[in-house]
ZATOR-37782 format. One record per residue (C-alpha): y, z, x; residue in three letters. Coordinates in steps of 0.2 Angstrom, whole numbers, plus 5000, padded with zeros to 4 digits. Example, Ala and Ser with C-alpha at 12.3 -4.5 7.8 and 13.67 -1.06 7.14 Angstrom:
<atoms>
497850395062ALA;499550365068SER;
</atoms>
This chain:
<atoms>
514751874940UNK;513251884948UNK;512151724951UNK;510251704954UNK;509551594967UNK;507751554962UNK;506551504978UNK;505251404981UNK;503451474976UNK;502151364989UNK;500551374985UNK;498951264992UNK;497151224989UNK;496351115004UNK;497450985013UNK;498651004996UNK;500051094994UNK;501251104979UNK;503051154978UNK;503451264963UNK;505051374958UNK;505151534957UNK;504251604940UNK;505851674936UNK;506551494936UNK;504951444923UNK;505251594913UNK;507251574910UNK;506951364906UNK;505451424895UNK;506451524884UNK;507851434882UNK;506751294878UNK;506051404864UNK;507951444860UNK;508151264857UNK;506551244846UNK;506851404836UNK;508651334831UNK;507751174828UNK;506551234816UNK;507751324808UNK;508851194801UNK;507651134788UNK;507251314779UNK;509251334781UNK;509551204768UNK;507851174759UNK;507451334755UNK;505551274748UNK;505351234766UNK;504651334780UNK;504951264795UNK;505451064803UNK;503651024800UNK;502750964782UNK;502251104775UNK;500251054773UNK;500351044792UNK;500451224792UNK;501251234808UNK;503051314812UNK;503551254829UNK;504751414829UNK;503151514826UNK;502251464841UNK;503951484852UNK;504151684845UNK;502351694851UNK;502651624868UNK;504251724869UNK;503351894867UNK;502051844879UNK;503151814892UNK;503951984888UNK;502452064889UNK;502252014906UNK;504152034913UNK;504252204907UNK;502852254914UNK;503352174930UNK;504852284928UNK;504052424924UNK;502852424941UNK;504152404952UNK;505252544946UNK;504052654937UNK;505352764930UNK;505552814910UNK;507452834910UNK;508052674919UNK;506652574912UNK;507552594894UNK;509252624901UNK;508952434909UNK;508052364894UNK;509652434883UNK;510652344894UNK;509652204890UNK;509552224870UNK;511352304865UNK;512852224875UNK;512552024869UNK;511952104852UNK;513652204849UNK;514552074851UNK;513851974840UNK;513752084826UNK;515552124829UNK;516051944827UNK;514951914814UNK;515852084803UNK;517652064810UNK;517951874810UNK;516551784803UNK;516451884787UNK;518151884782UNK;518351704786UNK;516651664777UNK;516651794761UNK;516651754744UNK;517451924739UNK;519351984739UNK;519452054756UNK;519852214751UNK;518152224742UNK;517352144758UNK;518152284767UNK;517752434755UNK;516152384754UNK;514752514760UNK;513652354763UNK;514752294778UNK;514952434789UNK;513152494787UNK;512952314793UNK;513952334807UNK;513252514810UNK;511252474807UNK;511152304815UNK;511952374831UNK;510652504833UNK;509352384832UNK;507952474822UNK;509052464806UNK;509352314807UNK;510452234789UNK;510552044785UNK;511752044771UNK;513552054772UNK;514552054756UNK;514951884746UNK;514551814766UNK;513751614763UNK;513451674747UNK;513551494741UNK;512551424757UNK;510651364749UNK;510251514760UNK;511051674758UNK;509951804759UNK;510351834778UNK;511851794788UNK;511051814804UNK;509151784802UNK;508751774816UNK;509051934822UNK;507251994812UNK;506251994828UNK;507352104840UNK;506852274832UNK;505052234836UNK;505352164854UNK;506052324856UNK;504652414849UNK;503352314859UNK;504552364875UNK;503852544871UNK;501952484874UNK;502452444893UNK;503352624892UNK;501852714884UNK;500552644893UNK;501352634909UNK;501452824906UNK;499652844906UNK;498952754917UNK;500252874927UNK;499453014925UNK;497952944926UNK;497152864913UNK;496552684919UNK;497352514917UNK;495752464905UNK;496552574892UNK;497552384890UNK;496152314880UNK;495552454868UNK;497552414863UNK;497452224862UNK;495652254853UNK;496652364839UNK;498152254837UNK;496952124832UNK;495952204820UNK;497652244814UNK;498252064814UNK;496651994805UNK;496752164791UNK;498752134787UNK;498751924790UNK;500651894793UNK;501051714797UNK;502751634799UNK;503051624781UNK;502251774775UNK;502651944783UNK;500952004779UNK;499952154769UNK;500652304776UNK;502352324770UNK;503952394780UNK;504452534790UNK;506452514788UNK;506952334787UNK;505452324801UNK;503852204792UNK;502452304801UNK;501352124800UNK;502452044809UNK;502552174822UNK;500752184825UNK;500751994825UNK;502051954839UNK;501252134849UNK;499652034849UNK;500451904864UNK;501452044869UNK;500152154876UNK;499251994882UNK;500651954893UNK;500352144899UNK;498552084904UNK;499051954913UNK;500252034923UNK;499152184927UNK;497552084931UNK;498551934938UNK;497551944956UNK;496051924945UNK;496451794930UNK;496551644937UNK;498051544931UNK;497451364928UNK;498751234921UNK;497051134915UNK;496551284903UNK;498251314896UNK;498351114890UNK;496451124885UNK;496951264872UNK;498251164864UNK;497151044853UNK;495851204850UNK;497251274842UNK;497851124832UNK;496051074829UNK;495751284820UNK;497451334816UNK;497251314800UNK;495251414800UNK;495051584801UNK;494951584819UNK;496951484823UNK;497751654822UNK;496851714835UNK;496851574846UNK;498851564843UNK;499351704856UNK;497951644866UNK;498851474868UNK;500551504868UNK;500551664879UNK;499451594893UNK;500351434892UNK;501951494892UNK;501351594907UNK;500351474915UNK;501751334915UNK;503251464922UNK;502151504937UNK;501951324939UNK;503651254934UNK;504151104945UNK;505351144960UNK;506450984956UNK;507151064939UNK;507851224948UNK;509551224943UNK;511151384945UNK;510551524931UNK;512051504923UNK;511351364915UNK;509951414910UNK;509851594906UNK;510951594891UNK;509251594878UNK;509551774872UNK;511251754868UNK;510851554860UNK;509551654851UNK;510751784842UNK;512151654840UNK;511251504832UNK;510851564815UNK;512651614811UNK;513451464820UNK;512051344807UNK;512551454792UNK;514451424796UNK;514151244799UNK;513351214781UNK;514751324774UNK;515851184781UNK;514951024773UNK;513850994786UNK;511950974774UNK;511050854782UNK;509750914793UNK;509950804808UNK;511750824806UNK;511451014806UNK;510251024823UNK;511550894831UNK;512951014828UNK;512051194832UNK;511051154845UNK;512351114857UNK;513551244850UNK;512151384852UNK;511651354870UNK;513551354874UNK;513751524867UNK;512051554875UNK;513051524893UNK;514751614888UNK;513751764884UNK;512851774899UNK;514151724909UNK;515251854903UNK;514351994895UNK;512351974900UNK;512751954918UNK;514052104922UNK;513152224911UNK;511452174919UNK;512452204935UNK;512652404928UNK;510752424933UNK;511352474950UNK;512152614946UNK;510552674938UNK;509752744957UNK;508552614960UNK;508352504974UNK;508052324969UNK;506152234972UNK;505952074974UNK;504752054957UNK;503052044962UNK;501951934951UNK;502151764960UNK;501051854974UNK;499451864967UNK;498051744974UNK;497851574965UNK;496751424965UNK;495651514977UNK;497051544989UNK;496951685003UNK;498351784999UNK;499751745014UNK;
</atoms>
Protein backbone atom coordinates (compact mmCIF):
# COMPACT_ATOMS: atom_id res chain seq x y z
CA UNK A 1 0.00 0.00 0.00
CA UNK A 2 1.17 3.09 -0.81
CA UNK A 3 1.26 5.95 1.80
CA UNK A 4 1.29 9.88 1.39
CA UNK A 5 3.45 12.08 3.28
CA UNK A 6 1.89 15.65 3.28
CA UNK A 7 4.75 18.47 3.75
CA UNK A 8 4.77 21.50 5.16
CA UNK A 9 3.26 24.68 2.95
CA UNK A 10 5.47 27.96 4.74
CA UNK A 11 4.25 30.89 3.66
CA UNK A 12 4.96 34.71 5.28
CA UNK A 13 3.78 38.17 5.16
CA UNK A 14 6.44 40.69 6.98
CA UNK A 15 8.24 39.43 10.08
CA UNK A 16 5.20 36.48 10.17
CA UNK A 17 5.46 33.35 8.96
CA UNK A 18 2.80 30.49 9.32
CA UNK A 19 3.16 26.79 9.00
CA UNK A 20 0.43 25.19 7.01
CA UNK A 21 0.12 21.40 5.60
CA UNK A 22 0.20 20.56 2.36
CA UNK A 23 -3.39 21.34 0.61
CA UNK A 24 -3.70 17.91 -0.21
CA UNK A 25 -3.71 17.32 3.58
CA UNK A 26 -6.69 20.18 3.88
CA UNK A 27 -8.50 18.65 0.91
CA UNK A 28 -8.52 14.76 2.22
CA UNK A 29 -9.62 16.23 6.20
CA UNK A 30 -12.06 18.44 4.37
CA UNK A 31 -14.00 15.76 2.77
CA UNK A 32 -14.02 13.45 5.11
CA UNK A 33 -15.32 15.99 7.26
CA UNK A 34 -18.07 16.49 4.76
CA UNK A 35 -18.39 12.58 4.70
CA UNK A 36 -19.14 12.77 8.29
CA UNK A 37 -21.73 15.72 7.90
CA UNK A 38 -23.36 14.00 4.87
CA UNK A 39 -23.93 10.71 7.11
CA UNK A 40 -25.01 13.15 9.70
CA UNK A 41 -27.61 14.67 7.95
CA UNK A 42 -28.76 11.79 6.64
CA UNK A 43 -30.08 10.08 9.64
CA UNK A 44 -33.09 12.18 10.16
CA UNK A 45 -34.75 11.97 6.34
CA UNK A 46 -33.78 8.03 6.86
CA UNK A 47 -36.33 7.62 9.59
CA UNK A 48 -38.68 10.65 9.26
CA UNK A 49 -39.35 10.71 5.89
CA UNK A 50 -41.40 14.41 6.18
CA UNK A 51 -37.86 15.55 7.11
CA UNK A 52 -35.25 16.97 4.81
CA UNK A 53 -32.17 17.07 6.47
CA UNK A 54 -30.86 17.13 10.70
CA UNK A 55 -31.90 20.78 10.71
CA UNK A 56 -35.91 22.15 11.34
CA UNK A 57 -37.29 22.34 8.30
CA UNK A 58 -38.33 26.42 8.38
CA UNK A 59 -34.42 26.86 8.74
CA UNK A 60 -34.18 25.89 5.17
CA UNK A 61 -30.87 24.80 5.49
CA UNK A 62 -29.39 21.13 4.77
CA UNK A 63 -25.89 20.82 6.37
CA UNK A 64 -25.30 17.78 3.72
CA UNK A 65 -26.25 20.33 1.00
CA UNK A 66 -23.64 22.84 1.69
CA UNK A 67 -20.98 19.77 2.22
CA UNK A 68 -22.02 18.38 -1.68
CA UNK A 69 -21.25 21.88 -2.72
CA UNK A 70 -18.03 22.19 -1.04
CA UNK A 71 -17.14 18.69 -2.35
CA UNK A 72 -17.59 19.62 -5.98
CA UNK A 73 -15.71 22.81 -5.63
CA UNK A 74 -12.86 21.13 -4.25
CA UNK A 75 -13.14 18.80 -7.30
CA UNK A 76 -13.36 21.44 -9.65
CA UNK A 77 -10.10 22.43 -8.45
CA UNK A 78 -8.06 18.94 -7.97
CA UNK A 79 -9.10 17.86 -11.41
CA UNK A 80 -7.95 20.59 -12.83
CA UNK A 81 -4.80 20.31 -11.09
CA UNK A 82 -4.61 16.89 -12.54
CA UNK A 83 -5.46 17.74 -15.57
CA UNK A 84 -2.55 20.67 -16.00
CA UNK A 85 0.06 18.51 -15.03
CA UNK A 86 -0.56 15.67 -17.33
CA UNK A 87 -2.60 17.29 -20.01
CA UNK A 88 -3.45 13.95 -21.68
CA UNK A 89 -7.27 12.85 -22.58
CA UNK A 90 -6.81 8.99 -22.29
CA UNK A 91 -4.92 8.81 -18.82
CA UNK A 92 -7.00 11.82 -17.54
CA UNK A 93 -10.25 9.39 -17.70
CA UNK A 94 -8.31 6.26 -17.35
CA UNK A 95 -6.98 7.77 -13.78
CA UNK A 96 -10.37 9.41 -12.95
CA UNK A 97 -11.94 5.80 -13.60
CA UNK A 98 -9.55 4.49 -11.41
CA UNK A 99 -10.83 6.84 -9.10
CA UNK A 100 -14.80 6.38 -9.59
CA UNK A 101 -15.28 2.40 -10.52
CA UNK A 102 -12.97 0.09 -8.27
CA UNK A 103 -14.53 1.44 -4.50
CA UNK A 104 -17.94 1.73 -6.41
CA UNK A 105 -17.84 -2.11 -7.58
CA UNK A 106 -17.36 -3.17 -4.60
CA UNK A 107 -20.01 -1.66 -3.06
CA UNK A 108 -22.47 -2.55 -5.44
CA UNK A 109 -21.35 -5.98 -5.28
CA UNK A 110 -21.78 -6.31 -1.66
CA UNK A 111 -24.69 -4.49 -1.72
CA UNK A 112 -26.43 -7.21 -4.73
CA UNK A 113 -24.60 -10.46 -3.43
CA UNK A 114 -24.79 -10.06 0.45
CA UNK A 115 -26.76 -7.26 1.41
CA UNK A 116 -29.73 -8.08 -0.61
CA UNK A 117 -30.29 -11.47 0.18
CA UNK A 118 -29.75 -10.94 3.70
CA UNK A 119 -32.02 -7.84 3.64
CA UNK A 120 -34.88 -8.75 1.03
CA UNK A 121 -38.27 -9.19 1.82
CA UNK A 122 -38.84 -11.60 -1.22
CA UNK A 123 -38.29 -15.49 -1.51
CA UNK A 124 -34.88 -15.51 -2.83
CA UNK A 125 -35.37 -17.13 -5.73
CA UNK A 126 -37.71 -14.21 -6.80
CA UNK A 127 -34.84 -11.78 -5.53
CA UNK A 128 -32.67 -13.55 -7.87
CA UNK A 129 -34.92 -13.86 -10.87
CA UNK A 130 -35.63 -10.55 -10.76
CA UNK A 131 -34.71 -8.23 -13.85
CA UNK A 132 -34.67 -5.42 -11.12
CA UNK A 133 -31.39 -6.83 -9.41
CA UNK A 134 -29.12 -7.47 -12.05
CA UNK A 135 -29.86 -4.23 -13.94
CA UNK A 136 -28.95 -2.85 -10.42
CA UNK A 137 -25.80 -4.59 -10.40
CA UNK A 138 -25.22 -3.69 -14.09
CA UNK A 139 -26.42 0.21 -14.34
CA UNK A 140 -25.11 1.23 -10.95
CA UNK A 141 -21.63 0.01 -11.78
CA UNK A 142 -21.55 1.89 -15.01
CA UNK A 143 -22.17 4.88 -13.05
CA UNK A 144 -24.42 6.97 -15.70
CA UNK A 145 -27.23 4.35 -15.08
CA UNK A 146 -27.27 4.42 -12.00
CA UNK A 147 -30.51 2.21 -10.12
CA UNK A 148 -31.70 2.63 -6.41
CA UNK A 149 -34.09 -0.12 -5.94
CA UNK A 150 -33.25 -3.60 -5.39
CA UNK A 151 -36.22 -6.06 -4.91
CA UNK A 152 -38.20 -6.41 -1.59
CA UNK A 153 -34.57 -4.74 -0.11
CA UNK A 154 -35.58 -2.37 3.25
CA UNK A 155 -38.82 -2.63 1.92
CA UNK A 156 -40.15 -2.17 5.38
CA UNK A 157 -37.47 0.52 6.50
CA UNK A 158 -39.51 4.26 6.76
CA UNK A 159 -37.30 4.65 3.65
CA UNK A 160 -37.40 2.45 0.86
CA UNK A 161 -37.23 4.09 -2.17
CA UNK A 162 -33.24 3.75 -2.43
CA UNK A 163 -31.03 1.16 -0.93
CA UNK A 164 -28.00 3.27 -1.48
CA UNK A 165 -29.05 7.03 -1.75
CA UNK A 166 -26.31 8.28 -1.57
CA UNK A 167 -24.82 7.21 -4.53
CA UNK A 168 -27.25 9.99 -6.64
CA UNK A 169 -24.41 12.40 -6.97
CA UNK A 170 -21.46 10.23 -8.62
CA UNK A 171 -22.97 10.25 -12.05
CA UNK A 172 -22.89 13.94 -12.07
CA UNK A 173 -19.37 14.20 -10.50
CA UNK A 174 -18.47 12.36 -13.23
CA UNK A 175 -20.08 14.32 -15.75
CA UNK A 176 -18.67 17.63 -14.29
CA UNK A 177 -15.16 15.50 -14.56
CA UNK A 178 -15.90 16.10 -18.42
CA UNK A 179 -15.83 20.11 -18.08
CA UNK A 180 -11.97 19.94 -16.98
CA UNK A 181 -11.80 17.39 -20.10
CA UNK A 182 -13.66 19.60 -22.62
CA UNK A 183 -12.36 22.76 -21.60
CA UNK A 184 -8.91 21.65 -21.03
CA UNK A 185 -9.16 20.48 -24.76
CA UNK A 186 -9.76 23.96 -25.91
CA UNK A 187 -7.79 26.15 -24.29
CA UNK A 188 -5.25 23.32 -26.10
CA UNK A 189 -5.76 24.18 -29.06
CA UNK A 190 -6.20 27.50 -28.56
CA UNK A 191 -8.95 29.03 -27.29
CA UNK A 192 -8.29 30.97 -23.93
CA UNK A 193 -8.67 30.20 -20.36
CA UNK A 194 -11.44 33.01 -20.27
CA UNK A 195 -13.65 30.63 -22.00
CA UNK A 196 -14.06 29.42 -17.91
CA UNK A 197 -16.47 32.21 -17.19
CA UNK A 198 -18.84 32.35 -20.24
CA UNK A 199 -19.42 28.59 -18.81
CA UNK A 200 -19.91 29.52 -15.11
CA UNK A 201 -22.18 32.57 -16.47
CA UNK A 202 -24.50 29.71 -18.28
CA UNK A 203 -24.48 27.31 -15.46
CA UNK A 204 -25.99 30.08 -13.54
CA UNK A 205 -28.64 31.09 -15.71
CA UNK A 206 -29.34 27.62 -15.62
CA UNK A 207 -29.41 27.23 -11.96
CA UNK A 208 -31.57 30.33 -11.29
CA UNK A 209 -34.06 28.88 -14.71
CA UNK A 210 -34.46 25.15 -13.29
CA UNK A 211 -34.16 26.05 -9.08
CA UNK A 212 -33.01 22.63 -7.72
CA UNK A 213 -32.34 22.67 -4.00
CA UNK A 214 -31.56 19.95 -1.68
CA UNK A 215 -35.04 18.72 -1.55
CA UNK A 216 -36.20 19.49 -4.87
CA UNK A 217 -34.30 18.29 -7.96
CA UNK A 218 -35.59 21.20 -9.88
CA UNK A 219 -37.68 22.13 -13.34
CA UNK A 220 -35.80 20.41 -15.90
CA UNK A 221 -36.55 16.84 -15.60
CA UNK A 222 -34.05 13.80 -16.15
CA UNK A 223 -31.72 12.50 -18.52
CA UNK A 224 -31.52 8.72 -17.30
CA UNK A 225 -31.82 8.42 -13.58
CA UNK A 226 -29.54 11.80 -13.93
CA UNK A 227 -31.89 15.13 -12.37
CA UNK A 228 -30.37 17.55 -14.85
CA UNK A 229 -31.16 20.40 -11.90
CA UNK A 230 -29.17 19.04 -9.68
CA UNK A 231 -26.44 18.64 -12.15
CA UNK A 232 -26.32 22.12 -13.09
CA UNK A 233 -26.49 23.03 -9.34
CA UNK A 234 -23.42 21.13 -8.05
CA UNK A 235 -21.55 22.20 -11.66
CA UNK A 236 -21.99 25.64 -10.57
CA UNK A 237 -19.11 25.06 -7.50
CA UNK A 238 -17.67 22.78 -9.78
CA UNK A 239 -16.47 25.03 -12.45
CA UNK A 240 -15.75 27.69 -9.71
CA UNK A 241 -13.11 25.42 -8.18
CA UNK A 242 -11.76 25.34 -12.05
CA UNK A 243 -11.48 29.22 -11.61
CA UNK A 244 -9.80 29.15 -8.70
CA UNK A 245 -7.24 26.79 -9.76
CA UNK A 246 -6.66 28.31 -13.17
CA UNK A 247 -6.29 31.98 -11.87
CA UNK A 248 -4.94 30.86 -8.48
CA UNK A 249 -1.70 33.46 -8.97
CA UNK A 250 -4.29 36.05 -9.18
CA UNK A 251 -7.23 35.32 -6.74
CA UNK A 252 -6.15 36.01 -3.56
CA UNK A 253 -6.94 33.37 -1.15
CA UNK A 254 -8.01 35.09 2.12
CA UNK A 255 -9.16 33.04 5.16
CA UNK A 256 -11.04 36.62 6.40
CA UNK A 257 -13.36 36.47 3.11
CA UNK A 258 -14.23 32.81 3.32
CA UNK A 259 -15.60 33.28 7.11
CA UNK A 260 -17.16 36.76 6.18
CA UNK A 261 -19.22 34.82 3.49
CA UNK A 262 -20.77 32.57 6.01
CA UNK A 263 -23.29 34.79 7.71
CA UNK A 264 -24.01 36.52 4.06
CA UNK A 265 -25.10 33.31 3.15
CA UNK A 266 -27.16 32.45 6.32
CA UNK A 267 -28.33 36.17 6.48
CA UNK A 268 -29.86 35.58 2.19
CA UNK A 269 -30.22 31.82 1.88
CA UNK A 270 -33.32 31.96 2.08
CA UNK A 271 -33.79 35.25 -0.65
CA UNK A 272 -33.52 34.91 -4.05
CA UNK A 273 -29.92 35.65 -3.96
CA UNK A 274 -28.76 32.52 -1.16
CA UNK A 275 -28.41 30.10 -4.06
CA UNK A 276 -26.05 31.95 -5.47
CA UNK A 277 -24.13 33.03 -2.75
CA UNK A 278 -24.04 29.06 -1.68
CA UNK A 279 -21.12 27.90 -4.05
CA UNK A 280 -19.63 31.10 -3.47
CA UNK A 281 -19.20 30.14 0.18
CA UNK A 282 -18.77 26.81 0.29
CA UNK A 283 -16.48 26.48 -2.77
CA UNK A 284 -13.95 29.21 -1.63
CA UNK A 285 -14.16 28.16 1.84
CA UNK A 286 -13.56 24.93 1.41
CA UNK A 287 -10.70 25.99 -0.76
CA UNK A 288 -9.56 28.74 1.19
CA UNK A 289 -9.32 26.53 4.52
CA UNK A 290 -7.31 23.43 2.62
CA UNK A 291 -4.60 25.72 1.61
CA UNK A 292 -4.58 26.92 5.07
CA UNK A 293 -5.28 23.88 7.07
CA UNK A 294 -3.10 23.79 10.30
CA UNK A 295 0.26 21.82 10.06
CA UNK A 296 -0.36 20.27 13.67
CA UNK A 297 -3.48 18.16 12.27
CA UNK A 298 -1.20 16.34 9.63
CA UNK A 299 -1.87 12.84 10.24
CA UNK A 300 -0.76 9.29 7.99
CA UNK A 301 -3.47 9.39 4.82
CA UNK A 302 -4.71 6.20 5.82
CA UNK A 303 -6.71 7.93 8.16
CA UNK A 304 -8.01 10.36 6.47
CA UNK A 305 -8.45 9.58 2.97
CA UNK A 306 -11.26 7.03 3.38
CA UNK A 307 -14.13 9.94 2.50
CA UNK A 308 -15.12 8.29 -0.91
CA UNK A 309 -15.38 5.04 0.25
CA UNK A 310 -17.39 6.37 3.82
CA UNK A 311 -19.38 8.32 1.37
CA UNK A 312 -20.69 5.12 -0.82
CA UNK A 313 -20.79 2.90 2.30
CA UNK A 314 -22.82 4.98 4.92
CA UNK A 315 -26.20 5.05 3.28
CA UNK A 316 -26.45 1.27 3.16
CA UNK A 317 -24.62 0.47 6.42
CA UNK A 318 -27.84 3.42 8.07
CA UNK A 319 -30.42 1.51 6.16
CA UNK A 320 -29.17 -1.84 7.60
CA UNK A 321 -28.82 -0.46 10.90
CA UNK A 322 -32.65 0.61 11.07
CA UNK A 323 -33.53 -2.66 9.52
CA UNK A 324 -32.08 -4.00 12.67
CA UNK A 325 -34.18 -1.91 15.47
CA UNK A 326 -31.97 0.80 15.49
CA UNK A 327 -34.90 4.07 15.17
CA UNK A 328 -33.61 6.53 17.00
CA UNK A 329 -31.72 9.22 15.35
CA UNK A 330 -28.83 9.86 17.69
CA UNK A 331 -28.79 6.07 18.19
CA UNK A 332 -28.55 5.97 14.36
CA UNK A 333 -25.65 8.75 13.75
CA UNK A 334 -23.86 6.88 16.79
CA UNK A 335 -23.81 3.77 15.09
CA UNK A 336 -23.08 4.82 11.15
CA UNK A 337 -20.72 7.27 11.64
CA UNK A 338 -18.21 5.31 13.17
CA UNK A 339 -19.06 2.15 11.04
CA UNK A 340 -18.87 4.32 7.65
CA UNK A 341 -15.40 6.04 8.19
CA UNK A 342 -14.01 2.42 9.02
CA UNK A 343 -15.23 1.22 5.73
CA UNK A 344 -14.07 4.65 4.47
CA UNK A 345 -10.19 3.38 5.66
CA UNK A 346 -10.65 -0.56 4.62
CA UNK A 347 -11.52 0.71 1.17
CA UNK A 348 -8.80 2.89 0.77
CA UNK A 349 -6.45 0.86 2.36
CA UNK A 350 -7.17 -2.03 0.25
CA UNK A 351 -8.93 -1.06 -2.91
CA UNK A 352 -8.40 2.93 -3.43
CA UNK A 353 -4.81 2.93 -2.68
CA UNK A 354 -3.55 -0.12 -4.95
CA UNK A 355 -5.82 0.65 -7.75
CA UNK A 356 -4.79 4.40 -7.49
CA UNK A 357 -1.11 2.80 -7.56
CA UNK A 358 -2.29 1.34 -11.38
CA UNK A 359 -1.74 5.13 -12.61
CA UNK A 360 1.85 4.39 -13.20
CA UNK A 361 1.45 1.98 -15.58
CA UNK A 362 -0.55 4.66 -17.55
CA UNK A 363 3.15 6.40 -19.06
CA UNK A 364 3.06 9.44 -17.10
CA UNK A 365 5.73 10.70 -14.88
CA UNK A 366 4.42 11.89 -11.51
CA UNK A 367 4.39 15.97 -10.67
CA UNK A 368 4.44 17.26 -7.57
CA UNK A 369 0.67 19.01 -7.92
CA UNK A 370 1.18 22.58 -8.45
CA UNK A 371 -1.50 24.76 -6.84
CA UNK A 372 0.22 25.42 -3.38
CA UNK A 373 2.89 27.47 -5.55
CA UNK A 374 0.90 30.49 -6.39
CA UNK A 375 1.69 33.88 -4.70
CA UNK A 376 -0.36 34.53 -1.56
CA UNK A 377 -0.83 37.45 1.03
CA UNK A 378 1.35 39.54 -1.25
CA UNK A 379 4.14 37.15 -1.04
CA UNK A 380 7.10 37.10 -3.83
CA UNK A 381 6.90 33.80 -5.19
CA UNK A 382 10.08 31.78 -3.70
Amino acid sequence: MTSTIFRTVTRGRGNVVKNHAHPTAGFAWLRLIGATIVVIDHTWPLLQTQRATILPDPWVISPGYVALMGFFAMSGFQISDSWERDPSAYRFVAKRLLRLLPPLFVVVAVTVFVIGPLFTTWELGQYWGSLQTWQYLVGTSLILLLQHKLPGVFADNPYPWSVNGSLWTIPMEFLCYGLVLVVGLLIAFGVTRLVLFPLLAGLLVLDGTFQATFNYHGDAGSIIEIPIGSLVSFAVPFAMGMILHTYRRRIPYYPSVALGLVPVWLVLHSTPVGRYVLPVMAGYGAIVLAHHWPQRLVVHSRWISGSYGMYIWAFAIQQILISVGVTNQWALMACAVPLAYGCGVLSWCYIESPTLSLRGRLGVVRQEPQHDLRPRLGQTPQ
